[in-house]
C-alpha positions in Angstrom: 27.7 -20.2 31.0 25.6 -17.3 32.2 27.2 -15.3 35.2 26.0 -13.2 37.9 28.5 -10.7 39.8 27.3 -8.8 42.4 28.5 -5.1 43.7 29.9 -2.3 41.7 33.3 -1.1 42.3 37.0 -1.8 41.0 36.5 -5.1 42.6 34.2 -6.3 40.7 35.4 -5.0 37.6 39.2 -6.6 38.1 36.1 -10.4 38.6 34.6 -9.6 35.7 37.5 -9.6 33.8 39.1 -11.9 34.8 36.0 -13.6 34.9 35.3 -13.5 31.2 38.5 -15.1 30.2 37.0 -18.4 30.4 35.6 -19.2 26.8 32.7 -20.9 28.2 31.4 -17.8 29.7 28.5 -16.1 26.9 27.0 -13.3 29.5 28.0 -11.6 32.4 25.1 -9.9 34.3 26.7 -7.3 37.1 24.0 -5.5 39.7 24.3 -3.1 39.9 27.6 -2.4 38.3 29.0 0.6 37.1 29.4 3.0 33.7 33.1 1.1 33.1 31.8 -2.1 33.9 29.2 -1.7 31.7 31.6 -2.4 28.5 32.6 -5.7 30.0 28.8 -6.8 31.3 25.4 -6.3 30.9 24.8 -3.7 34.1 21.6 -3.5 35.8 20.5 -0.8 38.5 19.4 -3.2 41.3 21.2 -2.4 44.7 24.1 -5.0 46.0 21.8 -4.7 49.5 18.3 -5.2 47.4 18.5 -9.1 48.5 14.9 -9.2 47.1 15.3 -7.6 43.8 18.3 -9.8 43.2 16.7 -12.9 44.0 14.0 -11.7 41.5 16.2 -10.9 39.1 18.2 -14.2 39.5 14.3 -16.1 39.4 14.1 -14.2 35.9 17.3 -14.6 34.3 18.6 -18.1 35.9 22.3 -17.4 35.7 24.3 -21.0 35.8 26.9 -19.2 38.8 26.8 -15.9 40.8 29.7 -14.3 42.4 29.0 -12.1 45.8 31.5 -10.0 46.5 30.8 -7.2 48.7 30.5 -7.5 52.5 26.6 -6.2 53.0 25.0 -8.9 50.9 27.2 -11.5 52.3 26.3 -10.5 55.7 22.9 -10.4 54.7 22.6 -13.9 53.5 22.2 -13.4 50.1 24.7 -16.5 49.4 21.7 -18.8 51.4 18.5 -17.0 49.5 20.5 -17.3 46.1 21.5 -21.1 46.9 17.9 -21.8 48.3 16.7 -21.5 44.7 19.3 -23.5 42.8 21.7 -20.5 42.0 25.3 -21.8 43.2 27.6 -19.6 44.7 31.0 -18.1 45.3 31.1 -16.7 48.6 30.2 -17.6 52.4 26.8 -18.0 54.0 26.0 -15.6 56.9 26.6 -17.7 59.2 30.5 -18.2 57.7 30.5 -14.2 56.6 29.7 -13.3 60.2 33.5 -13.5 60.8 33.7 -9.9 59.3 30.1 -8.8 60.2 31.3 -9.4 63.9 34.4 -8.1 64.8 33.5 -9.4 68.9 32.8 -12.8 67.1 36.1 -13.1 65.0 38.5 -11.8 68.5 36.6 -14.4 70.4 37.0 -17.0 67.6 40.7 -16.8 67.7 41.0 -16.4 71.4 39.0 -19.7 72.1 40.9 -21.2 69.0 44.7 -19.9 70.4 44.9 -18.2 66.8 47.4 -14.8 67.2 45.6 -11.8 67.5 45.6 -8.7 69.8 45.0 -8.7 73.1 41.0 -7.0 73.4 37.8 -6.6 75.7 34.5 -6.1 74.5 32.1 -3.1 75.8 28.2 -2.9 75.4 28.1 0.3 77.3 29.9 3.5 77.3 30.8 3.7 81.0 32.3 0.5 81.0 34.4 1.1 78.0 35.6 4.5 79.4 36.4 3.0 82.7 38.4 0.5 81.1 40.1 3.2 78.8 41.4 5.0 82.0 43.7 2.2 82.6 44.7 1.5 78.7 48.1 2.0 77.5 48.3 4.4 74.8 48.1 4.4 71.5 45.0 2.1 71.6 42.7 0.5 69.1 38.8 1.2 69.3 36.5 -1.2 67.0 32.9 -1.2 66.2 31.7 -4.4 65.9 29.4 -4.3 62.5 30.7 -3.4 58.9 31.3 0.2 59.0 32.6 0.8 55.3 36.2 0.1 56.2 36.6 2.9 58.6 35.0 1.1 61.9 38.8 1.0 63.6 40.4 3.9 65.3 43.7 4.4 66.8 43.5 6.7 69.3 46.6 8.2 71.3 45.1 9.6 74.7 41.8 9.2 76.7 40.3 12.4 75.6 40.5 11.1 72.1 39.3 7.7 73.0 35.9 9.5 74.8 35.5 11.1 71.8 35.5 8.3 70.0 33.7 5.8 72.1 31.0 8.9 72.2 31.0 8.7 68.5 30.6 5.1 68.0 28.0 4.5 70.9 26.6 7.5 71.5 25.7 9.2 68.5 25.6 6.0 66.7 27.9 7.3 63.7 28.2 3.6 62.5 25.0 2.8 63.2 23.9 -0.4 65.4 27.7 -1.1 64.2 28.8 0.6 67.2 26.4 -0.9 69.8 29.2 -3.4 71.3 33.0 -1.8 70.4 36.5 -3.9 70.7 39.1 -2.3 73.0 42.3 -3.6 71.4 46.2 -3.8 72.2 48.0 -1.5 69.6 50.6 -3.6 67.4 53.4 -2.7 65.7 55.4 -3.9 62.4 54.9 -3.8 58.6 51.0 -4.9 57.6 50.1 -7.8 55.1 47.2 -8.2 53.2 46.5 -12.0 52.1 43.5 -13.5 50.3 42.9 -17.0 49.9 40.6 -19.3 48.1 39.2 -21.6 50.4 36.4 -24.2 50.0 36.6 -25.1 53.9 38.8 -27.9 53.9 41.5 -26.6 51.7 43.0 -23.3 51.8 45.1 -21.5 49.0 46.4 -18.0 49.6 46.8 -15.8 47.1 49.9 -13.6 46.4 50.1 -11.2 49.2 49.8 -7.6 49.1 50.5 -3.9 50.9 47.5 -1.4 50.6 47.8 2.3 51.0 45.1 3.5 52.9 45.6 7.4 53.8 44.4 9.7 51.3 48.1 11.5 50.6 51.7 11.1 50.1 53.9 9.5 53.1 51.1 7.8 54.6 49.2 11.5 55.3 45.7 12.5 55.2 42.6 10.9 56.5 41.9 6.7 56.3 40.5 6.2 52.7 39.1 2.8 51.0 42.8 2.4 49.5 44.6 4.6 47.4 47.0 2.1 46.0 48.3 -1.4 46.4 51.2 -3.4 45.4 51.7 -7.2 45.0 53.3 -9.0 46.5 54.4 -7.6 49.7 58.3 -7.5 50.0 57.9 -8.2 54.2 55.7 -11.3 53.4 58.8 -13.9 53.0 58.3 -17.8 52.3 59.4 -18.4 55.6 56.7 -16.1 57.2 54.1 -17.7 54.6 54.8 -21.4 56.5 54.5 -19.5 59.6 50.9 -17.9 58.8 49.5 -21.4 57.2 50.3 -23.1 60.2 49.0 -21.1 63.0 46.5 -18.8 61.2 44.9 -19.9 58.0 44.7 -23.8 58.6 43.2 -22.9 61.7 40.6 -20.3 61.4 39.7 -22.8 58.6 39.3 -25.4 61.0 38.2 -22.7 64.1 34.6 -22.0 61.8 34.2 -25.7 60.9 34.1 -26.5 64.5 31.7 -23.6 65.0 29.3 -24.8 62.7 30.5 -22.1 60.4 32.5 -23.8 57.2 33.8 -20.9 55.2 33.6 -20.9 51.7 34.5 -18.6 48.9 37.5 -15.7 49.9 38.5 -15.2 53.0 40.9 -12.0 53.5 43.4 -12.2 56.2 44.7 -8.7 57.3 47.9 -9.0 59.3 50.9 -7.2 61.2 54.1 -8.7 61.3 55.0 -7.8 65.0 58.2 -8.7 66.8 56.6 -11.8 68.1 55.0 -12.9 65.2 52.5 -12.5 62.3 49.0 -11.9 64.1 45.7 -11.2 62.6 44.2 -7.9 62.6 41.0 -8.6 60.8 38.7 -10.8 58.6 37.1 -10.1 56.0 34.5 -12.8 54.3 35.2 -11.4 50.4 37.9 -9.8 48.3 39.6 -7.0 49.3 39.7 -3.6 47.1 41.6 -2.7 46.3 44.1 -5.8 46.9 42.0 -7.7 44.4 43.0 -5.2 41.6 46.9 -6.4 41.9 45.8 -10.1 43.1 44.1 -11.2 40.0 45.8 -10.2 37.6 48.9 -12.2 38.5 46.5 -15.1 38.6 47.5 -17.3 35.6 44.5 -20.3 36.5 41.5 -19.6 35.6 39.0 -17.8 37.5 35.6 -19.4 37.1 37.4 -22.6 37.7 38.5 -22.4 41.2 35.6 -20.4 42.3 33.2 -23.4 41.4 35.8 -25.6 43.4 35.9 -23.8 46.1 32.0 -23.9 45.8 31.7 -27.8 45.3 34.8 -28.7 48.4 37.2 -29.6 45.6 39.7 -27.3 46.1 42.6 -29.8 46.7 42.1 -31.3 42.9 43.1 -27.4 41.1 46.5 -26.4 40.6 46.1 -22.7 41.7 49.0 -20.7 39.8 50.3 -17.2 40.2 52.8 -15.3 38.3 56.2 -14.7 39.5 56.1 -11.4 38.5 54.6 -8.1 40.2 51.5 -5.8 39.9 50.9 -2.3 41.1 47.2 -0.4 41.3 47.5 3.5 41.8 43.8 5.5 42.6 42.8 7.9 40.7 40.3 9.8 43.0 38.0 13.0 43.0 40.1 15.9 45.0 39.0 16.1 47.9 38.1 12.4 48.8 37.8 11.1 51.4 35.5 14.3 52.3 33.5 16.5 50.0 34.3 16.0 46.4 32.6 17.0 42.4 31.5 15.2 40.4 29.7 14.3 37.1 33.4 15.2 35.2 33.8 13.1 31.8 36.7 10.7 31.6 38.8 9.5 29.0 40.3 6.4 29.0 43.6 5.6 26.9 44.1 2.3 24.9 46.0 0.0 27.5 48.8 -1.7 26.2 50.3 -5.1 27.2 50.3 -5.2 31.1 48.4 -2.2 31.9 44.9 -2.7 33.3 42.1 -0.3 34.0 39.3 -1.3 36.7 36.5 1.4 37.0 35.2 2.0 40.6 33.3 5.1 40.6 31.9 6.1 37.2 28.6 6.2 35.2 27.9 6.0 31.5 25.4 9.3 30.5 25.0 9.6 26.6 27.8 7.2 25.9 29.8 9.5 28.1 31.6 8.1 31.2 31.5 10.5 33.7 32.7 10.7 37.3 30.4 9.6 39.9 32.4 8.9 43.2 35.7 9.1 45.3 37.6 6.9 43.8 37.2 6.5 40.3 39.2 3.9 39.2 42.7 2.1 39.3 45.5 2.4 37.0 47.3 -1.0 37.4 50.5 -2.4 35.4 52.1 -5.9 35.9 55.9 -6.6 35.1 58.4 -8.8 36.0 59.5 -7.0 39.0 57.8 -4.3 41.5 59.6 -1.3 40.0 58.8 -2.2 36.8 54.9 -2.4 37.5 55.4 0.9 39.5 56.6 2.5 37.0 54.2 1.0 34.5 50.7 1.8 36.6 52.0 5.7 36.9 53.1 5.9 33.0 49.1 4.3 32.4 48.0 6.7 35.1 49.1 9.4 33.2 47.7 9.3 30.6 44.3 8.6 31.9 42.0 12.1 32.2 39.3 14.0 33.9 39.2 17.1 36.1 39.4 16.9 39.3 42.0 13.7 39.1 43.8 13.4 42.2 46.8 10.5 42.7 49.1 9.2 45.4 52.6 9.7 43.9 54.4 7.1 46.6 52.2 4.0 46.1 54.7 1.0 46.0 57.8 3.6 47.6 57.6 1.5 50.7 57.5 -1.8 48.9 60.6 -0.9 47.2 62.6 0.7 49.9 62.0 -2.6 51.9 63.0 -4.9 49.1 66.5 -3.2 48.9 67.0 -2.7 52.4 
């Protein structure tokens, strides 16, 4: 089989890989890709937003599956224009992906559907929203409604940071058109859980769950980044929790978009807080998560290609989806300096990985057989074990020995997980 992957981060480097287990796959296009990628698949520069230039390329090369993973192109109906000339797909049409591109549509989804989520109001003009803001309790949650690169939610502690804010969003448009309507959300407390799932809208599988790192240093400092680290699975995220969030989350958004018109198909990411009444959802997002899906797939022991054409043709319920028992860990490697201003163009030298170490490439390009730095974060160090503090411990030793100037690590990824499983 011929495959096409679309995007060009970590993420897609973990699908490729695991991607190319299956014998049956002989090529692996990636647009656009990136300089680490580029040893695993045939990388072109063609934009994961160019919808025409990757339905042209797709016309040219006829790939037998594609796999769209970042939110933009999913959002953009690139899923329907691939589809619409006989390319099958993994991942949802707009009209299913619209439960990330809409943050107002998702909190009304589960407020019409009785599906646990914050308590919110929608504004389409600033006044409003202020006025509303006056009577908030603090701290509060401020949402722009579109994609926003993962950094569209605020928590803000008192009203002069929320004007700020809401002069930010819908103001000065820093978001864009994102920030045309905003979500003025109840604050919730408790230990977050990331969960994807495979779904092909009847059935739903989660995947192993995980905890991201988001703030750019130690103890959970420093500004809101992509995700600095993650570990899998998440310690707070017990079985009995799991029954909890199948039965009055996932089974129902599932069933929530099919009444809508909406069936979801391909990965939907659930991102929720455990809060003293309950596990509620604080967002959706229509694709993988990165860098949750750097510690997600490789405990997947089924195979890859497999499921993702089930979930594709609605027979989900006839694979035996397996994960391993054991535990992963991802640690960042970024450019100091990231989230802000940061070098680069610095060469990179990978080590030879051993037996349960991984290395997913997220911001690097290949420039006369050199791989050089070309973004924030650069890529993930990730180790898999039998247990947590032996795939912590794993990731940092590969981590280690992984070089280029500049290199900047979290040294607490996974400290959290840890402390919480021996509490």
């Amino acid at each position: 089989m011929k495959l096409l992957v679309i995007g060009g981060g970590g993420r897609e480097h973990a699908v490729v890989k695991a991607l190319k287990k299956n014998k049956s796959v002989e090529k692996i296009w990636c647009l656009p890709g990136n300089g680490g990628i580029a040893r695993d698949a045939e990388c072109f520069p063609v934009k994961a937003t160019d919808l025409d230039g990757i339905v042209a390329f797709a016309r040219e090369r006829r790939p037998d599956f594609a796999v769209v993973t970042p939110d933009d192109p999913l959002c953009l109906g690139l899923v329907d224009r691939l589809e619409a000339i006989g390319i099958p797909c993994f991942g949802p049409r707009a009209d299913a992906a619209v439960i990330e591109g809409s943050k107002v549509f998702s909190k009304r989804l589960m407020q019409k559907y009785g599906i646990p989520t914050a308590e919110a109001r929608c504004f389409s003009d600033p006044p409003s929203a202020l006025s509303y803001l006056k009577t908030c309790e603090y701290p509060t949650v401020i949402k722009a409604d579109g994609l926003a690169l993962g950094k569209g939610a605020v928590i803000v502690n008192t009203f002069a940071e929320a004007q700020t804010v809401i002069d930010d969003m819908m103001v000065k448009k820093v978001f864009g058109e994102s920030g045309n309507t905003v979500l003025i959300e109840e604050f919730l407390t408790g230990p977050e859980v990331s969960v994807l799932s495979f779904t092909d809208g009847k059935t739903i599988v989660p995947m192993v769950s995980s905890m991201d790192h988001k703030r750019a240093r130690d103890h959970d400092e420093g500004l809101n980044t992509g995700g600095m680290g993650t570990v899998a699975p998440n310690p707070y995220y017990t079985p009995e929790i799991a029954k909890v969030c199948m039965e009055t989350i996932f089974l129902p958004t599932v069933r929530a978009m099919n009444e809508e018109g909406r069936t979801f198909r391909g990965c939907l990411y659930f991102g929720l807080m455990l809060t003293p009444k309950g596990p509620k959802v604080i967002e959706y997002n229509c694709r993988f998560g990165d860098p949750e899906t750097q510690v997600v797939l490789p405990l997947l022991e089924s195979d890859l290609l497999t499921v993702m054409r089930a979930c594709r043709e609605g027979t989900l319920n006839e694979e035996a989806v397996k994960f391993s028992s054991g535990a992963a860990c991802c640690v960042v490697l970024a450019s100091d300096g990231y989230p802000q201003k940061y070098q680069t163009g610095y060469e990179i030298t990978l080590p030879e990985t051993q037996n349960g170490e991984e290395i997913y490439v997220a911001g690097a390009r290949l420039a006369e057989g050199k791989l050089l730095t070309s973004g924030g974060r650069v890529l993930g160090a990730v180790g898999t074990a039998d247990t947590l503090e032996e795939a912590v411990e794993r990731a940092y030793a590969l981590a280690g020995r992984i070089r280029f100037e500049n290199a900047y690590m979290r040294r607490d990824i996974g400290k959290r997980a840890l402390k919480a499983l021996h509490s």
